[in-house]
C-alpha positions in Angstrom: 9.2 -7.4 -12.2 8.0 -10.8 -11.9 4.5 -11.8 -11.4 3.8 -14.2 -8.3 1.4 -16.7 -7.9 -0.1 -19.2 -5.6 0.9 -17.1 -2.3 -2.8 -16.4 -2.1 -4.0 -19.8 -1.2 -1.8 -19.3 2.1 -4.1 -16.2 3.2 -7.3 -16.6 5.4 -9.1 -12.8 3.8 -8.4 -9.8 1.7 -8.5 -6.3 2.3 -10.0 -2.9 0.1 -7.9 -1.4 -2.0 -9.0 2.4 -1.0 -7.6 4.3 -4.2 -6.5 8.2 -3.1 -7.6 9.4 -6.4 -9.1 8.2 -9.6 -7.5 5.0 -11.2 -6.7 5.2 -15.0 -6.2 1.0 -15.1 -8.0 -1.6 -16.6 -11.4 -2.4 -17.4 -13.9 -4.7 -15.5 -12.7 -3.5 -12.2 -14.9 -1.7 -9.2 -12.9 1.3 -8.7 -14.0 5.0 -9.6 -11.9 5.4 -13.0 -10.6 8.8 -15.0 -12.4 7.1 -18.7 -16.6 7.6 -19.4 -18.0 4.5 -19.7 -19.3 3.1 -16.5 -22.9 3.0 -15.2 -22.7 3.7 -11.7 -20.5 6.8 -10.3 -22.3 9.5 -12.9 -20.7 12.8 -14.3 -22.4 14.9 -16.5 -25.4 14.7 -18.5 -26.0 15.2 -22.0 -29.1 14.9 -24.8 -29.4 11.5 -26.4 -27.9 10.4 -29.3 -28.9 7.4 -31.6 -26.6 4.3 -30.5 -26.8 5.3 -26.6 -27.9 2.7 -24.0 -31.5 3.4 -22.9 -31.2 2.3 -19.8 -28.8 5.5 -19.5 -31.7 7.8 -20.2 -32.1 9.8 -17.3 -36.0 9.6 -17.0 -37.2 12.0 -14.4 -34.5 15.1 -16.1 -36.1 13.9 -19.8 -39.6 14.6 -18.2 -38.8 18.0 -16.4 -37.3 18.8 -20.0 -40.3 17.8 -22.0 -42.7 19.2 -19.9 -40.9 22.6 -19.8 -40.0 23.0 -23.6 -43.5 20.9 -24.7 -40.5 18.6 -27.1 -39.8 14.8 -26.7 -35.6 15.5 -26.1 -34.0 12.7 -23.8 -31.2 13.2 -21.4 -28.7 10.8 -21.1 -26.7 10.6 -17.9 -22.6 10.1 -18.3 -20.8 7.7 -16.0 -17.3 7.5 -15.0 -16.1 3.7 -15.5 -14.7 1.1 -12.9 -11.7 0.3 -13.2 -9.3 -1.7 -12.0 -5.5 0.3 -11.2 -2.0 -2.4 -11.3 -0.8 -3.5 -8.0 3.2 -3.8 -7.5 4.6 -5.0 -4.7 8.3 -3.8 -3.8 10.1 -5.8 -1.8 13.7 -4.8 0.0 16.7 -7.1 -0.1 19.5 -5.9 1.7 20.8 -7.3 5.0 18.7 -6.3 7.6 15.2 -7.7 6.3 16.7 -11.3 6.5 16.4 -10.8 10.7 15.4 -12.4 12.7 16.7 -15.9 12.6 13.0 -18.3 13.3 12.5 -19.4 16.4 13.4 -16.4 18.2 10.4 -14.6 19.9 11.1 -11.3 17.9 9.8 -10.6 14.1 11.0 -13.2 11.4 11.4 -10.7 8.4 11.2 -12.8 6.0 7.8 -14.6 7.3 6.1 -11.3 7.5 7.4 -10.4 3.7 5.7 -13.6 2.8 2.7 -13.4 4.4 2.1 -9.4 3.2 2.8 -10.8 -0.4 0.6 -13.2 0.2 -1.8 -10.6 1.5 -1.6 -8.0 -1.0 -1.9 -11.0 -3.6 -4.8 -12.1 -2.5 -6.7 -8.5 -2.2 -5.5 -7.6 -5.8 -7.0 -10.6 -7.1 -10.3 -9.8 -5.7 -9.7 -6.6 -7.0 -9.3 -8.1 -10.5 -5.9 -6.1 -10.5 -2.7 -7.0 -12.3 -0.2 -8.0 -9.5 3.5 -8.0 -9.5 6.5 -8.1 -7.5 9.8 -6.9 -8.1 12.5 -8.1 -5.8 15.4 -6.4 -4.4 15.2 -3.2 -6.9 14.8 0.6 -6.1 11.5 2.9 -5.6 13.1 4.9 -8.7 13.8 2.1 -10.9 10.3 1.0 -10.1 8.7 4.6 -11.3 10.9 4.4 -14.4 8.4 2.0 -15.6 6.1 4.4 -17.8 3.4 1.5 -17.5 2.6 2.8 -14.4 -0.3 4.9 -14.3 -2.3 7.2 -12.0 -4.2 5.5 -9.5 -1.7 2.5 -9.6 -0.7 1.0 -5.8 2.8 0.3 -5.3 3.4 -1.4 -1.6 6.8 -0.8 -0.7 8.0 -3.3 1.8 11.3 -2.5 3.9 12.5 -2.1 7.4 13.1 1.6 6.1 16.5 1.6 8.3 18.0 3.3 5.4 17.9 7.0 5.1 14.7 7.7 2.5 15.0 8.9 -0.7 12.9 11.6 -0.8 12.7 12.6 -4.2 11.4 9.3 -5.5 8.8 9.4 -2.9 7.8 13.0 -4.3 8.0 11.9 -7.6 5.6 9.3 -7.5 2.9 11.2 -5.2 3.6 14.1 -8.6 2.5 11.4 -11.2 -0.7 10.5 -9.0 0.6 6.6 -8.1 -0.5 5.3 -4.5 2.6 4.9 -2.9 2.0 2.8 0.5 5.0 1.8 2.8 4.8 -1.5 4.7 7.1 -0.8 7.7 8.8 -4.1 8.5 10.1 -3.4 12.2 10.8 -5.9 14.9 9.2 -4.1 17.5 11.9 -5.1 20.3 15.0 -4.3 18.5 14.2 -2.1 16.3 11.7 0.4 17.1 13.0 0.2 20.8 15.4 -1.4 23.1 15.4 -4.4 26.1 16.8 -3.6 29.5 19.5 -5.8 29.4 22.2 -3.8 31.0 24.9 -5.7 32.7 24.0 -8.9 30.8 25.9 -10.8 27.8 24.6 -10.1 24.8 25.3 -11.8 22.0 25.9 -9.6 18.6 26.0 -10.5 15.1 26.5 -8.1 12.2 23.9 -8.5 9.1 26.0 -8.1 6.7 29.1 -9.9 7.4 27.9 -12.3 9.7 30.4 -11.9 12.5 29.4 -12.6 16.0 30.1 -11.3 18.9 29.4 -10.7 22.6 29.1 -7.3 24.6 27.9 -5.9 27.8 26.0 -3.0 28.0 25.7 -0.3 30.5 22.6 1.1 31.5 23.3 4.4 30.1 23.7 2.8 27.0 20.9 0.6 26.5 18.8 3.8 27.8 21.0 5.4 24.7 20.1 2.7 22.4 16.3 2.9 23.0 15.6 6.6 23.1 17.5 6.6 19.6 16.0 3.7 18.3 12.4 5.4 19.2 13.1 8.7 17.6 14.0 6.7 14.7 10.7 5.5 14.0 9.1 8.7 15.3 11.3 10.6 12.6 10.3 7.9 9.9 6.4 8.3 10.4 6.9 12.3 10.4 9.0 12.1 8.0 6.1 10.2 5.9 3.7 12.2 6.7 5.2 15.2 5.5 5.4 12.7 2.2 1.8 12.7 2.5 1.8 9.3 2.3 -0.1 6.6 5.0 2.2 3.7 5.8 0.9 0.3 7.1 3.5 -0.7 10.0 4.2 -4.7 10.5 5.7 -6.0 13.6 4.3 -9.9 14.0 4.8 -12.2 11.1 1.5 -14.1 12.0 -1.1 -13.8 8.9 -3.7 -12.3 11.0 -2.2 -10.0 12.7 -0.8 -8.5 9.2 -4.2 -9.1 7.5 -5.3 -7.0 10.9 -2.7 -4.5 10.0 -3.9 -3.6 6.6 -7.8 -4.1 6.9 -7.1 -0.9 9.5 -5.1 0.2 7.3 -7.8 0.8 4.5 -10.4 1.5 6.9 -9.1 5.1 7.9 -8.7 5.4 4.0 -12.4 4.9 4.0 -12.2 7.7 7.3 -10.3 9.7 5.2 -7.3 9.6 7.7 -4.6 7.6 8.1 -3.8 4.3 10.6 -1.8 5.0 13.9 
């Protein structure tokens, strides 16, 4: 897990990180935290004790008090701290994520990787949040990491062609981390199909590189949308029933991705999730 750097500078705005839960992370942040200690989201209150900050003192309770028993006891007010939880950004190497070649008119994966990096750098830094990225390694190595703690966000970034794993998903909702997928998806290709029936169409695999040109009958373009649409029907179901709220990327331009997520932790602040 490497730390990156620098990406930020690249991104015009930030967005909120919108915790689910409490954060158990570091001090200094603005986040409501699990530890006492903060001044502003209060708990619990409790009679004064020599040492305690007086501008805790809960004056209009300490009067009520006073006035009731005829005694000068003082009430303090307990806080729950800010915090600030560690930001990780996983990012998905295999084949597919390196489409579309630039230039094309569909999504350049690897632009839109860089820009949500970028992004997510940027909004963790105003966060005052650790930030890291590790590249090309599993959701389940990633929970491995014990350092990860409730409240923590961990952005997973793929194309999510791939069949899930569904038990690392599960496991990390169990231990209170904020899992969010970024779905990378060219919107064209992937989450639908063109009409190009009768016309050449020139094919290359991703993983092997070999090219190739076929023609396509309209039954099975019509074939190739309606599968490629249940697909991504099947994938936001299938994360819902995760309970988790995924964040779905289909332009590589900055400001539409910065768009993406600002609505993205908006209905957080709704308390639903983004279409």
């Amino acid at each position: 897990m490497l730390p990156r750097g620098g990406a930020a500078t690249r991104v015009g705005g930030t967005f909120a990180l919108r915790p689910r839960g409490r954060v158990a992370g570091r001090p200094l942040g603005s986040l409501p935290g699990v530890r006492r200690g903060g001044r502003f989201d209060p708990v619990s209150s409790r009679p004064y004790q020599p040492g305690d900050d007086p501008r805790l003192i809960d004056q209009r309770t300490s009067a009520r008090i006073a006035t009731a028993r005829g005694s000068d006891d003082l009430i303090v007010r307990e806080h729950l701290a800010e915090l600030s939880p560690r930001v990780l950004v996983v990012l998905d190497r295999t084949a597919t994520m390196e489409l579309y070649p630039a230039g094309l008119p569909w999504l350049h994966k690897p632009a839109a990787v860089e820009a949500v990096v970028a992004l997510v750098t940027a909004s963790a830094w105003r966060a005052r949040s650790r930030i890291a990225v590790a590249d090309g390694v599993s959701l389940r190595d990633v929970l491995a990491d014990r350092r990860l703690r409730r409240g923590a966000f961990v952005f997973v970034v793929s194309d999510f062609l791939q069949p899930l794993d569904d038990g690392a998903w599960l496991e990390g909702r169990a231990r209170g981390v904020d899992l969010v997928p970024v779905i990378v998806q060219d919107p064209v290709w992937e989450r639908s199909f063109p009409d190009l029936a009768g016309l050449p169409l020139a094919l290359a695999d991703p993983v092997t590189g070999r090219a190739g040109t076929a023609r396509l009958r309209p039954a099975e373009a019509q074939r190739r949308r309606e599968a490629n649409e249940a697909r991504f029907r099947a994938l936001l179901e299938r994360f819902a029933a995760l309970d988790v709220d995924p964040v779905v990327v289909e332009r590589a331009d900055a400001d539409d991705v910065r768009r993406r997520f600002v609505s993205w932790s908006a209905a957080r602040a709704r308390g639903g999730a983004p279409c």
